[in-house]
C-alpha positions in Angstrom: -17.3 146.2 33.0 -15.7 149.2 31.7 -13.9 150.1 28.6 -10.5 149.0 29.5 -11.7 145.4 31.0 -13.2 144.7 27.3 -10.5 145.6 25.7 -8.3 143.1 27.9 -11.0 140.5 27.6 -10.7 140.9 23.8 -7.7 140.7 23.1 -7.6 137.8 25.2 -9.8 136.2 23.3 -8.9 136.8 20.0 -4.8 136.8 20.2 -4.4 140.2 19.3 -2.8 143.0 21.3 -4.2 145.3 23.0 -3.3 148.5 21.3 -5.4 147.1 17.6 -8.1 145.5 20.0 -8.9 148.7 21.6 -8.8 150.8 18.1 -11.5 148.2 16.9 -13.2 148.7 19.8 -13.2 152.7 19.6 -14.2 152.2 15.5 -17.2 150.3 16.4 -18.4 152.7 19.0 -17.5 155.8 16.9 -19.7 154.1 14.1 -22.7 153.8 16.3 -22.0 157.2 17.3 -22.0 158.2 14.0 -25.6 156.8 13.0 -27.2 157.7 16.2 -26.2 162.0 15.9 -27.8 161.0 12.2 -30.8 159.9 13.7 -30.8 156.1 12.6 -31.3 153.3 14.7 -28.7 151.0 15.4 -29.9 147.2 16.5 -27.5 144.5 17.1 -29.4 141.4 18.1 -28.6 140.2 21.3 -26.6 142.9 22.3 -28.7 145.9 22.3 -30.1 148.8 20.5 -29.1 152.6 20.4 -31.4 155.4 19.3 -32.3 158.6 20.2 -35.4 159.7 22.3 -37.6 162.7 23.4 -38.6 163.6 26.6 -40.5 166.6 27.7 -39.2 169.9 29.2 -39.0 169.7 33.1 -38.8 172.5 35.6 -35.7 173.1 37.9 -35.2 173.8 41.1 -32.1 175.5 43.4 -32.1 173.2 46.0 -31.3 175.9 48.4 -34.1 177.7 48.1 -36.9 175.7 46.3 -37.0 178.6 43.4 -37.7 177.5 40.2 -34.7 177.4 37.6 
């Protein structure tokens, strides 16, 4: 499902067009947005969680010639 197809299934669902349903849609994900870049954690039960997360350096490579970027 992308963007747009929630947006139509929304508005669907809740009588409202799709022009508000889609704002509501890009508030909420601006919101989580918001709180991740602050470095909170954002849990919805049974719809999932967004953080942020660590990994380690890794090493490159051109694929043309194997060097190491």
């Amino acid at each position: 499902m992308n963007k747009q197809e929630l947006v139509d299934g929304d508005a669907v669902a809740t009588g409202a067009n799709k022009a508000a349903t889609g704002e509501a849609i890009d508030a909420f994900i601006c919101a989580v947005m918001t709180a991740v870049r602050k470095g909170d954690t954002v849990q919805l039960i049974g719809f999932g969680s967004f953080s942020t997360g660590a990994r380690a350096a890794r090493v490159g490579r051109n694929s043309a010639t194997g060097a190491e970027v």
